[in-house]
DSSP file (Angstrom, degrees, kcal/mol; ACC not computed):
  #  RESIDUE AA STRUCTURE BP1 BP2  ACC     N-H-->O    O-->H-N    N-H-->O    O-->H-N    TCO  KAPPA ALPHA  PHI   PSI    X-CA   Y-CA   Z-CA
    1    1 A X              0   0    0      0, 0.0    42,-0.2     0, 0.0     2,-0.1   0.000 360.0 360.0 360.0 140.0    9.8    1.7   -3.6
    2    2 A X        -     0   0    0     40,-1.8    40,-0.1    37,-0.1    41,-0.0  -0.454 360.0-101.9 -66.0 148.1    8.1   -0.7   -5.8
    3    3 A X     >  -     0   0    0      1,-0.2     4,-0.7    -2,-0.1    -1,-0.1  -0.172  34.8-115.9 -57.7 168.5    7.0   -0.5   -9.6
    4    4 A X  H  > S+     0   0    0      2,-0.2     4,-1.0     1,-0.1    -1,-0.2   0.523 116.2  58.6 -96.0 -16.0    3.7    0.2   -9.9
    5    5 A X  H  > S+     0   0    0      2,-0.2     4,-1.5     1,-0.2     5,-0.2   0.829 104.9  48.3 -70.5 -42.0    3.5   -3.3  -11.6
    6    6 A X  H  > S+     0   0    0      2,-0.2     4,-1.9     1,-0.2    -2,-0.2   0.907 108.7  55.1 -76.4 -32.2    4.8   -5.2   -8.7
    7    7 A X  H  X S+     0   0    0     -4,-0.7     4,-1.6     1,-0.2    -2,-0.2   0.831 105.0  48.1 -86.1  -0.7    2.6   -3.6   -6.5
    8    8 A X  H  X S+     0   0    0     -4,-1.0     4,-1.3     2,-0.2    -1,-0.2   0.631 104.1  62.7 -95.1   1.5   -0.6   -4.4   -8.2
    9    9 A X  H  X S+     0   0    0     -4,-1.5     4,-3.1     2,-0.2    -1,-0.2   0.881 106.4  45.1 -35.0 -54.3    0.7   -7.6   -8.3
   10   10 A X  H  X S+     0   0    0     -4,-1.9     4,-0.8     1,-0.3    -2,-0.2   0.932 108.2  56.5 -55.6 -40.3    0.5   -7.3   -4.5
   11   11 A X  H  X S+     0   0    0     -4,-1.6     4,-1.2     1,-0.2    11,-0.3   0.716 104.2  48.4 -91.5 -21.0   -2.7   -6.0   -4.4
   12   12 A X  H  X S+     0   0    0     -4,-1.3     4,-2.2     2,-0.2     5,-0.3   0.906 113.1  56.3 -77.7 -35.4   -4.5   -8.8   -6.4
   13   13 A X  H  X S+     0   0    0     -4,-3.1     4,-0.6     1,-0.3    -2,-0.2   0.696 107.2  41.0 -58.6 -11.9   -2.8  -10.9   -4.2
   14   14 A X  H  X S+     0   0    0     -4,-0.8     4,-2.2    -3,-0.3     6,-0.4   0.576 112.3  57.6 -83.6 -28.6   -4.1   -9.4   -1.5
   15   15 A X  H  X S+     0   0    0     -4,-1.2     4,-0.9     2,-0.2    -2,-0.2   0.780 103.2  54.0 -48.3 -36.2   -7.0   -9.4   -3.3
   16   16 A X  H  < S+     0   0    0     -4,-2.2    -2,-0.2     1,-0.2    -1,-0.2   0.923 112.4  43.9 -59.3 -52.1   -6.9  -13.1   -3.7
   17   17 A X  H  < S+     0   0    0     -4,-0.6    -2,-0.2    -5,-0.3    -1,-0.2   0.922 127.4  19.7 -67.4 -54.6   -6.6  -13.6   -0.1
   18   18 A X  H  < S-     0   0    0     -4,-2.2    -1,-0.2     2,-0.2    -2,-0.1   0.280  97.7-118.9-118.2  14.8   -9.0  -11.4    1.7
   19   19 A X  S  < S+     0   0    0     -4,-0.9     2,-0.6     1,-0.2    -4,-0.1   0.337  78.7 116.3  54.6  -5.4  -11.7  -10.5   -1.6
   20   20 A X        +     0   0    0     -6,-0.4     2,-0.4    -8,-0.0    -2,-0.2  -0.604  39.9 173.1 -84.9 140.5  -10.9   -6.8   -1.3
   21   21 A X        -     0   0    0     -2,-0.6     2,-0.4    -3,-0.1    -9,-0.1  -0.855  13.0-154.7-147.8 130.8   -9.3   -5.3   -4.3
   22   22 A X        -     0   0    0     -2,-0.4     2,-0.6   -11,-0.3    -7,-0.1  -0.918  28.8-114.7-137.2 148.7   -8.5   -1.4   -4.8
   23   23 A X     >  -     0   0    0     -2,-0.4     4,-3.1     1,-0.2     5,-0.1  -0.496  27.4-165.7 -74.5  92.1   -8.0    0.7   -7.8
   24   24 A X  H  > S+     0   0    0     -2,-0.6     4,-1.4     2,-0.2    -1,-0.2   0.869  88.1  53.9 -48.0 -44.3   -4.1    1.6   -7.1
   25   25 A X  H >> S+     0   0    0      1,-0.3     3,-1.7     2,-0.2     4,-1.1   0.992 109.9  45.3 -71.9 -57.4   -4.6    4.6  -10.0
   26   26 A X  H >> S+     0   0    0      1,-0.3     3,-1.1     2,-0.2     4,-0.7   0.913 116.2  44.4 -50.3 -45.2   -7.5    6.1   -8.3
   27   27 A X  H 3X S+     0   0    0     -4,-3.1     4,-0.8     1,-0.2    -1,-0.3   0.758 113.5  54.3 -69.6 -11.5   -5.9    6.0   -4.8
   28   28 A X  H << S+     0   0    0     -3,-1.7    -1,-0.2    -4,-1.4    -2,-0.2   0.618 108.1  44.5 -82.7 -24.2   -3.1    7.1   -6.3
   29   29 A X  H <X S+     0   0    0     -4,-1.1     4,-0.7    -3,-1.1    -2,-0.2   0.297 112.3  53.2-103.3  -8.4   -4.8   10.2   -7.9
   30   30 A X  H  < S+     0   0    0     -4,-0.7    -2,-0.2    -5,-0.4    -3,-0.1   0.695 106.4  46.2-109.8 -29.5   -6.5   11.0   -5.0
   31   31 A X  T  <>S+     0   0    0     -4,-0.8     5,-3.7     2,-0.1     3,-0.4   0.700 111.9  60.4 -77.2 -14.7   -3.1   11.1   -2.2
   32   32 A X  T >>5S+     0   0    0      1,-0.2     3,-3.5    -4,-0.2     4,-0.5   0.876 106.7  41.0 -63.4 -73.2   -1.6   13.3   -5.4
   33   33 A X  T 3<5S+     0   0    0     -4,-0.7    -1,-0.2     1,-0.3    -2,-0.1   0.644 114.7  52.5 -53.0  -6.8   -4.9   16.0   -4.7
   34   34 A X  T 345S-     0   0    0     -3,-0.4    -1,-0.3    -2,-0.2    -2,-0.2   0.046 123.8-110.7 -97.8  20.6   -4.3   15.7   -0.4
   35   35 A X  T <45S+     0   0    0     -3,-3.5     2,-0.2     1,-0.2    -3,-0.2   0.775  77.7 139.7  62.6  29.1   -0.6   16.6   -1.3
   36   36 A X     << -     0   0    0     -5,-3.7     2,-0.4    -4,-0.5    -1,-0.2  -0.610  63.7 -99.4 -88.8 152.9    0.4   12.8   -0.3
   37   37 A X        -     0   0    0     -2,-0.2     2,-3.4    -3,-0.1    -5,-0.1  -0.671  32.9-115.9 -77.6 138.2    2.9   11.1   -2.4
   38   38 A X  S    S+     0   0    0     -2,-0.4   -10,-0.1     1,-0.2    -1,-0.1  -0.228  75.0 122.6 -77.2  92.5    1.2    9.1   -4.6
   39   39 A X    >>  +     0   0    0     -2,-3.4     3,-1.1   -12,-0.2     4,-0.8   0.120  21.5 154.5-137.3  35.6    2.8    5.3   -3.1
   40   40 A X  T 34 S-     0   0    0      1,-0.2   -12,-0.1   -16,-0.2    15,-0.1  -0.449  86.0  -4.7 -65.5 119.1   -0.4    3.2   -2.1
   41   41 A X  T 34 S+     0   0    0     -2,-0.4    -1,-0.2   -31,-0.1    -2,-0.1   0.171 112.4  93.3 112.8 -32.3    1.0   -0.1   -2.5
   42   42 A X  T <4  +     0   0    0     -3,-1.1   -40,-1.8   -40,-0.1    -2,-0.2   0.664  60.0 105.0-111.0 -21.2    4.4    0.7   -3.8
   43   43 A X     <  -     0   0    0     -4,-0.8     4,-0.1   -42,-0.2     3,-0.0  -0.144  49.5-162.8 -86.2 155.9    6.4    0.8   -0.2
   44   44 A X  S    S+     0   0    0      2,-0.1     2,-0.3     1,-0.1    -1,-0.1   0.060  74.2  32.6-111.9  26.4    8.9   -2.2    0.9
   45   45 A X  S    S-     0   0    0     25,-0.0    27,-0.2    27,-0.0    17,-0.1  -0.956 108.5 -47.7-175.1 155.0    8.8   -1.1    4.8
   46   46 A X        -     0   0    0     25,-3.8     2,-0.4    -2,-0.3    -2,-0.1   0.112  57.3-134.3  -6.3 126.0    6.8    0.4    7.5
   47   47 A X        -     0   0    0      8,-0.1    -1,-0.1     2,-0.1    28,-0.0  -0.809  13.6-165.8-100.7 135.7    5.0    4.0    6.1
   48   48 A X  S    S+     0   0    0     -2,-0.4     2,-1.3     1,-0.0     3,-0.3   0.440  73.2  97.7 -95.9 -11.0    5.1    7.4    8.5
   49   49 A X        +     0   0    0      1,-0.2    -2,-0.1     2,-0.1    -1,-0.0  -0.687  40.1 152.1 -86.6  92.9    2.5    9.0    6.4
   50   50 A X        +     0   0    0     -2,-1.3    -1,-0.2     1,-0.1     5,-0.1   0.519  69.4  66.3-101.4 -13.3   -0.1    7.6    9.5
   51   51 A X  S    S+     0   0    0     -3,-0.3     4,-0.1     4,-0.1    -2,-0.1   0.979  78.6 105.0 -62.6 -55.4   -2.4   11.2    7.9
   52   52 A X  S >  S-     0   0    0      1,-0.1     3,-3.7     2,-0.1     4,-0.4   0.027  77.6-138.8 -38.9 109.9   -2.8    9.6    5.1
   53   53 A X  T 3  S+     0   0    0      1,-0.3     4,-0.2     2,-0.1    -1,-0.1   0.567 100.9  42.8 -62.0   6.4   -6.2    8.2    4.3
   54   54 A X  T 3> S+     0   0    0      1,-0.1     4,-1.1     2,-0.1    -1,-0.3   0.146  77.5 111.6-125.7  15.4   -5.2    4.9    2.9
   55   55 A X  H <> S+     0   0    0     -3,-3.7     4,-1.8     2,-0.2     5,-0.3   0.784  73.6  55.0 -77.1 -32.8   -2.5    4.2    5.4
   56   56 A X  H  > S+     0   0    0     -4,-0.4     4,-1.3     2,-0.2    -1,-0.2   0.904 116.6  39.5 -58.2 -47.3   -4.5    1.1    7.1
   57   57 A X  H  > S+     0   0    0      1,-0.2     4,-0.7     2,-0.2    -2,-0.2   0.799 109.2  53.0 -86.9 -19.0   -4.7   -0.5    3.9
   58   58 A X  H  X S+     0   0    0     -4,-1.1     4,-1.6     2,-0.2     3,-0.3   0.738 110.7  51.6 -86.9 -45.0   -1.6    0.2    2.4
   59   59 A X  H  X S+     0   0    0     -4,-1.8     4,-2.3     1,-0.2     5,-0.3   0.902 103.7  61.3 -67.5 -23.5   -0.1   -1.4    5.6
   60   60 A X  H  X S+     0   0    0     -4,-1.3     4,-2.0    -5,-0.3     3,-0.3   0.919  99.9  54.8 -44.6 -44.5   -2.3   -4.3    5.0
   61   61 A X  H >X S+     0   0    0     -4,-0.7     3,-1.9     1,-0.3     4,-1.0   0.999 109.3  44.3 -54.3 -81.9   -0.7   -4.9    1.8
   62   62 A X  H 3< S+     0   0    0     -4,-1.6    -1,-0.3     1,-0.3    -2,-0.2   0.476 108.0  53.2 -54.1  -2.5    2.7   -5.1    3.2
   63   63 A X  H ><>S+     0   0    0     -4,-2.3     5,-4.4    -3,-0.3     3,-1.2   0.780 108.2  58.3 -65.3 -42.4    1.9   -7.1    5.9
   64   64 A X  H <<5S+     0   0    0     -4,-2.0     3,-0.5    -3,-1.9    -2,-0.2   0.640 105.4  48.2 -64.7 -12.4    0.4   -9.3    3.1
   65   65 A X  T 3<5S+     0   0    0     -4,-1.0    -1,-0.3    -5,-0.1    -3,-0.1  -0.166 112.6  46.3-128.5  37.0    3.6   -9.6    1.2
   66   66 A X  T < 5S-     0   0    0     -3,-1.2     3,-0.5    -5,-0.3    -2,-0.2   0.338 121.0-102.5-167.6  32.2    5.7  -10.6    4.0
   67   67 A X  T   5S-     0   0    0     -3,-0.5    -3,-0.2     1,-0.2    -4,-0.1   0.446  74.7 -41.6  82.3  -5.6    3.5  -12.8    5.2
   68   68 A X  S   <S+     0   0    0     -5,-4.4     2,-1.3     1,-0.3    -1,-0.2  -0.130 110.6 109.8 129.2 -42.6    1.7  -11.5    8.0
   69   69 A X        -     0   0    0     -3,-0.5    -1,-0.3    -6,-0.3     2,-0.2  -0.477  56.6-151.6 -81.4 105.5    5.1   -9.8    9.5
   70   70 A X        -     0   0    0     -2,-1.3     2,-1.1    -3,-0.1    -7,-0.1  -0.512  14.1-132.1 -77.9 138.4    5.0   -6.0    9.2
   71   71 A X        -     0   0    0     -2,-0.2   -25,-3.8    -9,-0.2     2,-0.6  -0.727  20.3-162.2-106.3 105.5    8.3   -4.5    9.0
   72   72 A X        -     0   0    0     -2,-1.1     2,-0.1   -27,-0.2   -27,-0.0  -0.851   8.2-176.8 -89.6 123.5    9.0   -1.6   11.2
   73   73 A X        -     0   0    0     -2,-0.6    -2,-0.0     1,-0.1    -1,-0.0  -0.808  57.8 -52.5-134.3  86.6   11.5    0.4   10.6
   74   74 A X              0   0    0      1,-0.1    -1,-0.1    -2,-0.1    -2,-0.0   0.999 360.0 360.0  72.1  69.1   12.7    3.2   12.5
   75   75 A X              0   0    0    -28,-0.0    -1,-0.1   -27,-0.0    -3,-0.0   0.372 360.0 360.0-109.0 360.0    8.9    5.3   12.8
């Protein structure tokens, strides 16, 4: 899993790219109270939490820092 510094790195870059940009702490405070782990951003592979309301964007990311290529891994 990534520091939380490398992933808002990701996420202004993703920011850069597509003009969205989202407040990691807040999404972060917000899977903690739906009893998600708080990891919007922070994962280096494919996510299983597909309940999770921030799982579309969160995949976004990583597709966005690997170029486009989402890495699935063993879902």
């Amino acid at each position: 899993m990534l520091a939380f510094r490398q992933a808002s790195e990701r996420a202004i870059r993703h920011a850069v790219t597509t003009g969205e940009m989202v407040d990691m702490s807040f999404v972060h405070s917000i899977q903690r109270g739906e009893q998600h782990i708080p990891c919007f951003g922070r994962l280096e592979e494919y996510c299983p939490h597909t309940t999770c309301r921030w799982h579309h964007q969160c995949m976004a990311l990583l597709g966005q820092s690997t170029g486009g290529k989402r890495a699935v891994v063993g879902v």
